[in-house]
C-alpha positions in Angstrom: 69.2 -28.4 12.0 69.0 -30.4 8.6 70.7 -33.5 8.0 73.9 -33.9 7.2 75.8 -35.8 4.6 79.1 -35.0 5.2 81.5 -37.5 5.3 84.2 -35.1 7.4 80.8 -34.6 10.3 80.6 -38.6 9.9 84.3 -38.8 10.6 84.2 -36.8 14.2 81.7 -39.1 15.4 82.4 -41.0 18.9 81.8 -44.8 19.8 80.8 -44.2 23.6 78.1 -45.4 25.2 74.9 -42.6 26.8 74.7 -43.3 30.4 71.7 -41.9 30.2 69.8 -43.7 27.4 72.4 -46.1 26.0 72.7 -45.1 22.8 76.3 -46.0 21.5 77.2 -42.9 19.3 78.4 -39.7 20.6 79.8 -36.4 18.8 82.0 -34.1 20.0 80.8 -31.5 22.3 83.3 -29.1 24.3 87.1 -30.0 24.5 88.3 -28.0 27.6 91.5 -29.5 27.9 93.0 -30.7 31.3 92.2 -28.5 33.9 92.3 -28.9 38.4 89.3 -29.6 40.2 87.2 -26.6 40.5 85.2 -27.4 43.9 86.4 -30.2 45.4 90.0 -29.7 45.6 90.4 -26.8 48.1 94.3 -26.1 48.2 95.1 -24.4 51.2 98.5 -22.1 48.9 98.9 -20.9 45.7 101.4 -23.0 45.1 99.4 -26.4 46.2 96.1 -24.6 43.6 98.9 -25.0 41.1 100.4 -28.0 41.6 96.7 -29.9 42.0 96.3 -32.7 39.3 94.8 -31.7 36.0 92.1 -34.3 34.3 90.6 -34.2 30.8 87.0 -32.1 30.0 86.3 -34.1 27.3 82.6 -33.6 26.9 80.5 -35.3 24.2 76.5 -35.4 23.4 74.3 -38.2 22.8 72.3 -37.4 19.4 69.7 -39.7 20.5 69.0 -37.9 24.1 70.6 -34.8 24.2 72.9 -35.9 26.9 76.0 -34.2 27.4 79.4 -36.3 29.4 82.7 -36.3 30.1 83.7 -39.6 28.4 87.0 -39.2 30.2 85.6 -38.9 33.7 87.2 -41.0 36.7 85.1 -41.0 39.7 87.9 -42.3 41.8 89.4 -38.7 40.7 87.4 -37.0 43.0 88.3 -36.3 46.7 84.3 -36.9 48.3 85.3 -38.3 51.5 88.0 -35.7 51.9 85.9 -32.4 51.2 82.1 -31.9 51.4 80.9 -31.0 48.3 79.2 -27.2 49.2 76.7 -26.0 47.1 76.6 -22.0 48.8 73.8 -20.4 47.7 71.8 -18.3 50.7 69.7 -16.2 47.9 66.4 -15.7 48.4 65.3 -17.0 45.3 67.2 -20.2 45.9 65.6 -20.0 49.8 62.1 -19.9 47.9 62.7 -22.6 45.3 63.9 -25.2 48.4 60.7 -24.0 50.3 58.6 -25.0 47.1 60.4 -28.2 46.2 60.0 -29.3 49.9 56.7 -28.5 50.2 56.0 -30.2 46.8 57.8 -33.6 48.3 56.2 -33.6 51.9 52.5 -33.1 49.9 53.0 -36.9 48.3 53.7 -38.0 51.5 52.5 -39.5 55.4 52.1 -37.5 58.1 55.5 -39.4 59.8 57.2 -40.5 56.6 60.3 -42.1 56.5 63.0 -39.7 53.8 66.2 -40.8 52.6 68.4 -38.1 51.1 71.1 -39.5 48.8 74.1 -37.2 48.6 72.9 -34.5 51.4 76.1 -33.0 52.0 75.3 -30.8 54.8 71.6 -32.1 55.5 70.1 -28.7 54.7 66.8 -29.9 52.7 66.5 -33.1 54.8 66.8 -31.4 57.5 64.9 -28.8 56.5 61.7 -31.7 55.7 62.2 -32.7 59.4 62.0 -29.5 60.7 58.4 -28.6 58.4 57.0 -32.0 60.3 58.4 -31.4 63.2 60.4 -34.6 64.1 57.2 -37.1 62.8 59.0 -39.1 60.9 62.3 -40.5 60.2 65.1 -38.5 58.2 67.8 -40.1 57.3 71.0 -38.5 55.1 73.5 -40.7 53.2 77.1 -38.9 52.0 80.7 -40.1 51.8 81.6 -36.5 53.8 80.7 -35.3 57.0 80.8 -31.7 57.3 79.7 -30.7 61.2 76.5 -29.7 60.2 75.6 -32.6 58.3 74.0 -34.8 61.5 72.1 -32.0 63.4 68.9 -32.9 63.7 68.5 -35.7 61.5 70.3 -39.4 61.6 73.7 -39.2 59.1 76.0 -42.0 57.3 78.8 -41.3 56.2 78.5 -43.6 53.3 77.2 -44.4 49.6 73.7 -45.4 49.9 73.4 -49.2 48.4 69.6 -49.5 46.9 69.8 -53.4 46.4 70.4 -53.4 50.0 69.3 -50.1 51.9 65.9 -49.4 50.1 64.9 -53.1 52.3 66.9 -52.0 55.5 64.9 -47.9 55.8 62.0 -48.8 53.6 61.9 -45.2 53.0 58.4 -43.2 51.5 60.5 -41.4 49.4 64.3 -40.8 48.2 65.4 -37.0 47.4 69.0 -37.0 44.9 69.8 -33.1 45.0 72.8 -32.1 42.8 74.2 -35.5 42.6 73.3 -37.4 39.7 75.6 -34.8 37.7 78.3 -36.1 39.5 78.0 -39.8 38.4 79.4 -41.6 35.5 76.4 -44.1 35.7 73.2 -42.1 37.0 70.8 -45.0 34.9 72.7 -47.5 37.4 71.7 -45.7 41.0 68.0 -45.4 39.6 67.4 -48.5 38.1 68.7 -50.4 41.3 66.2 -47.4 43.5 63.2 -48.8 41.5 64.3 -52.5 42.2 64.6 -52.0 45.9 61.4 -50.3 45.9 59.4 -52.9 44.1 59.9 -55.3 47.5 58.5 -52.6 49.8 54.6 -53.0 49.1 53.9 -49.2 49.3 54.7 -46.2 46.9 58.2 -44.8 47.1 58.2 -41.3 45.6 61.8 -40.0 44.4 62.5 -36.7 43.9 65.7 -35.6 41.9 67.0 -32.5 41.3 69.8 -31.4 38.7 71.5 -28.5 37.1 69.8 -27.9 33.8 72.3 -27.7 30.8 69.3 -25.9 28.5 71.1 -22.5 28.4 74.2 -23.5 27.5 72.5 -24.5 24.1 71.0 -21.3 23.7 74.0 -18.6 25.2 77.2 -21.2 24.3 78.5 -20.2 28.1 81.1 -22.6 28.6 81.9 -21.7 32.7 79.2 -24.7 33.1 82.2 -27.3 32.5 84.1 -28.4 35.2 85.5 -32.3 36.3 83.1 -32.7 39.0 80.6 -32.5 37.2 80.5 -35.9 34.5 76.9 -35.2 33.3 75.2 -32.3 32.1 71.4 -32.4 31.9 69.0 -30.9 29.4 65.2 -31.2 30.2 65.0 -33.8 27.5 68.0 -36.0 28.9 66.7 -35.3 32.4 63.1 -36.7 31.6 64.5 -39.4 29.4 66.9 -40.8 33.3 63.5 -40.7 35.0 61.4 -42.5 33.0 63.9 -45.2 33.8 63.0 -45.1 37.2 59.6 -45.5 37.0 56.4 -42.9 36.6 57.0 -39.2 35.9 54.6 -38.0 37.6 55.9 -34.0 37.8 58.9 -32.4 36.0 59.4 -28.8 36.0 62.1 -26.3 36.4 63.0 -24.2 38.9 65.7 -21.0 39.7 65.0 -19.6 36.6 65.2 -22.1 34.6 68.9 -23.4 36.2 67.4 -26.5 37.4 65.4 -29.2 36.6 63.4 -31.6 39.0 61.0 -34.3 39.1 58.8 -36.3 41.4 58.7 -39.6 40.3 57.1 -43.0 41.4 59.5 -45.6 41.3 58.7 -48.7 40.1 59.2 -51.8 37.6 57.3 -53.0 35.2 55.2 -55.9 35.7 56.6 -57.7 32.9 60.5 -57.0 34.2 59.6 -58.3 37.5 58.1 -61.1 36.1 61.1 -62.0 34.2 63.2 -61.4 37.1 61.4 -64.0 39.0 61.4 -66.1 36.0 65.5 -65.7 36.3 65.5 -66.8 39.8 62.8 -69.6 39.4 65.6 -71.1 36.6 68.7 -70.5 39.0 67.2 -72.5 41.8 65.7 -75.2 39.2 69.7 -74.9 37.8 71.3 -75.8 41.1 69.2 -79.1 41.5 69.4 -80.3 38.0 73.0 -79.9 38.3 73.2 -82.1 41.7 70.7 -84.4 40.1 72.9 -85.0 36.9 76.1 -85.2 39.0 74.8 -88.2 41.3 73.6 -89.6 38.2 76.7 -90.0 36.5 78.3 -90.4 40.1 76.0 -94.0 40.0 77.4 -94.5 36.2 80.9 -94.5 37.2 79.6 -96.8 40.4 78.4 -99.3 38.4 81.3 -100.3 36.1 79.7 -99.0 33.2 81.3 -97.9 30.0 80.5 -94.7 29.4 81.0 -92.1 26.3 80.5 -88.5 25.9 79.8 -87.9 22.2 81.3 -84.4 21.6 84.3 -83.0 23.3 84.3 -79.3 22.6 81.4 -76.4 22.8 78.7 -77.2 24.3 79.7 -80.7 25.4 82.6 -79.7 26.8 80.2 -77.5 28.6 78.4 -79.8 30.1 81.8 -82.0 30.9 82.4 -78.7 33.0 79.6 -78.7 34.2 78.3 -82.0 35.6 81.6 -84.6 35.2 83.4 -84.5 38.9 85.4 -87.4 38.1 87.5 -87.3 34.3 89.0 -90.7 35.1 85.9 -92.2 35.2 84.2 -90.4 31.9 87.9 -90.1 30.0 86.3 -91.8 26.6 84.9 -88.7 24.6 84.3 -89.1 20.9 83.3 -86.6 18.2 82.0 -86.7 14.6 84.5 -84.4 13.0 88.2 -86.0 12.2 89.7 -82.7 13.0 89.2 -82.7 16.8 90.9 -86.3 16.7 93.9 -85.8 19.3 92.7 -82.7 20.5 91.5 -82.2 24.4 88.8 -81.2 26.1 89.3 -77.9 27.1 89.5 -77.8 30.7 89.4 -81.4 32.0 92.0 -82.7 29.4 90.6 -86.2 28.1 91.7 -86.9 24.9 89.0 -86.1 21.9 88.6 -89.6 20.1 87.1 -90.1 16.5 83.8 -91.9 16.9 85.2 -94.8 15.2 86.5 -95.9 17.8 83.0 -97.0 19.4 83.5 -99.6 16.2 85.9 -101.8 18.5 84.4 -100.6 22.2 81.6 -102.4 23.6 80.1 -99.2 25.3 77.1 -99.3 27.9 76.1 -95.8 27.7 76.5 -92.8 24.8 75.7 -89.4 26.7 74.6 -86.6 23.9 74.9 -83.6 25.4 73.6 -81.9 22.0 70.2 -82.8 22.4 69.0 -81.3 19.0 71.8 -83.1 17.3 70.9 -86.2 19.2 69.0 -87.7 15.9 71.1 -87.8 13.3 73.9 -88.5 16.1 71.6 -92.1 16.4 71.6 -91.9 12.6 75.2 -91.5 12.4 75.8 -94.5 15.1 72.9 -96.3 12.8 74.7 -96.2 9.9 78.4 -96.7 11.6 77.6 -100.1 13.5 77.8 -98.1 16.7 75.2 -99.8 19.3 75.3 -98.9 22.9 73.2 -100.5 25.8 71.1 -96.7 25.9 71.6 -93.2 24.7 71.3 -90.5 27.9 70.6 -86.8 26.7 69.8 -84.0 29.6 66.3 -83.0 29.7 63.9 -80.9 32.5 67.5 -81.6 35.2 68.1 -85.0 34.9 69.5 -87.5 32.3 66.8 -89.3 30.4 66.8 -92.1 28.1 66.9 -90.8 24.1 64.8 -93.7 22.9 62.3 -94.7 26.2 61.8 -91.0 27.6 59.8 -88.7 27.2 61.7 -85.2 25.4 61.3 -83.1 22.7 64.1 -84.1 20.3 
């Protein structure tokens, strides 16, 4: 397709955001108007098929992925824990292509691996793995329904599967997703946190994820593909673009003609993401003590009789007022540079913003400068105004450190 330069294409374009890739244009796709549940709903009259709810198919593509959504898509739409969703298909080309994709899995695997099947409505492929081992091994099956074949042979809970927490709890050697991801709003979300909870598991964790493929479509313009159930629609491209978010794509073929696309992937996180996560904890803990360590330190201020004044009352010094100041009474002198803020408040603790002049007639023990990179010409400023206090605090490294006899970058 050649580029375009017309302003009415331009003018259809969508602001939404890929939950695939992330890419924050969309254009217009397939508009199917509102229209019932097509396989979750199961009315049990004609007249309760008619009266079911209707929801919008309003499906847009990412340019940058080849994603296709339902922007409009409410998850909380869909009955799940109601009505299991049944994917009936006894063919034996679909018997053969669950044999091969089976067999593909078990081959990365132990001899007694440990399987967690995400979504596995009526435990046919985990159950099926189990049965090709024959019971070595733990297989376990996570869905918000139970249908009464779902726990037969293997163990069953009737729940969402939480990776942050689950992938520690089963320490599974690999997660299957069959026909689910197409059913999420946020599929990126479910792998991203798969990978994270494998990366504290010291051993490979192999998913393998399986989706309707959406490649036809493109080239026959069938439109039955579009129902509500169904918020994503997968081309290979799209498809291969969600698992390289997981971690190593290590196979991805297609399978059932060409219907569906799967992938055997190695989850993981980059070295340089975990770093940076640890960096991220390593500051929060460092954050809690500095904050402790200020507080008592301006605790033994207000102890000591001192006269004490915050230079700044709004931005980031009211910031750190939030942050460290338990007592306002105590710290209720705050003074600021700009006239305007004169008679203004801080916001949140409510002392009254002074202009610095005042310091002119205030003997004042201590001037706390919570800018620290404004702290010079703030001693400049005080320099030049007559203002002298006993010492200048600024925070540095978690505590509060003298301006002019520590040792800080500013």
């Amino acid at each position: 397709m050649a580029e375009t330069n017309d302003k009415a294409f331009f003018s259809t374009l969508i602001g939404a955001i890929c939950p695939v890739c992330s890419h924050t244009v969309a254009v217009p796709f397939y508009s199917g108007g509102m229209q019932t549940l097509a396989t979750l709903g199961w009315p049990r009259s004609t007249a309760d098929a008619k009266a079911m709810p209707r929801h919008p198919q309003d499906f847009v593509q990412c340019p940058a992925c080849s994603h296709v959504w339902n922007r409009s898509f409410l998850y909380d739409a869909i009955p799940y824990q109601n009505n299991p969703n049944r994917m009936y298909n006894r063919g034996g080309l679909w018997r053969g292509h669950l044999a091969t994709t089976r067999d593909s899995l078990l081959a990365y695997l132990p001899e007694a691996p440990t399987v967690v099947e995400i979504g596995c409505g009526e435990g046919h492929f985990v159950r099926g793995m189990a049965e090709a081992r024959r019971g070595a091994g733990r297989f376990i099956g996570f869905d918000p329904n139970a249908s009464p074949e779902t726990g037969r042979g293997v163990e069953f809970h009737a729940r969402l599967f939480d990776p942050l927490v689950d992938m520690a709890a089963y320490a599974p050697d690999a997660v299957v997703i069959r026909h689910v991801l197409e059913h999420f709003s946020s599929p990126a979300a479910l792998l991203e946190q798969l990978s994270w909870g494998a990366a504290i598991l010291g051993k490979p964790c192999w998913l393998f994820a399986e989706v309707p493929c959406i490649d036809r479509v493109f080239e026959t313009d069938r439109l039955a593909d579009f129902f509500y159930e169904h918020a994503s629609h997968f081309s290979t491209d799209s498809f291969h673009t969600l698992m390289a978010r997981a971690g190593e794509v290590l196979e991805l073929a297609h399978g059932y003609d060409r219907e569906v696309v799967y992938a055997m992937v190695k989850l993981q996180v980059p070295a340089a993401m975990q770093q940076r996560a640890a960096d991220s904890m390593a500051f929060s803990q460092r954050a809690d003590t500095s904050r402790a360590i200020i507080r008592s330190q301006l605790d033994q201020l207000a102890a000591s009789g001192a006269k004490v004044a915050i230079w700044g009352g709004t931005g980031k010094a009211a910031a750190f007022i939030h942050q460290f100041v338990t007592d306002e009474q105590c710290f209720s002198l705050v003074v600021d540079s700009d006239p305007e803020k004169a008679g203004t408040f801080v916001p949140g603790s409510g002392q009254e913003i002074k202009f610095r002049d005042v310091l002119k007639g205030v003997a004042v023990d201590v001037v706390i400068i919570p800018t620290q990179w404004r702290a010079r010409d703030i001693m400049a400023e005080m320099e030049r105004e007559g203002i002298r206090p006993g010492r200048v605090l600024i925070e540095h490294r978690g505590a509060l450190v003298d301006f002019v006899q520590g040792e800080h970058p500013y």
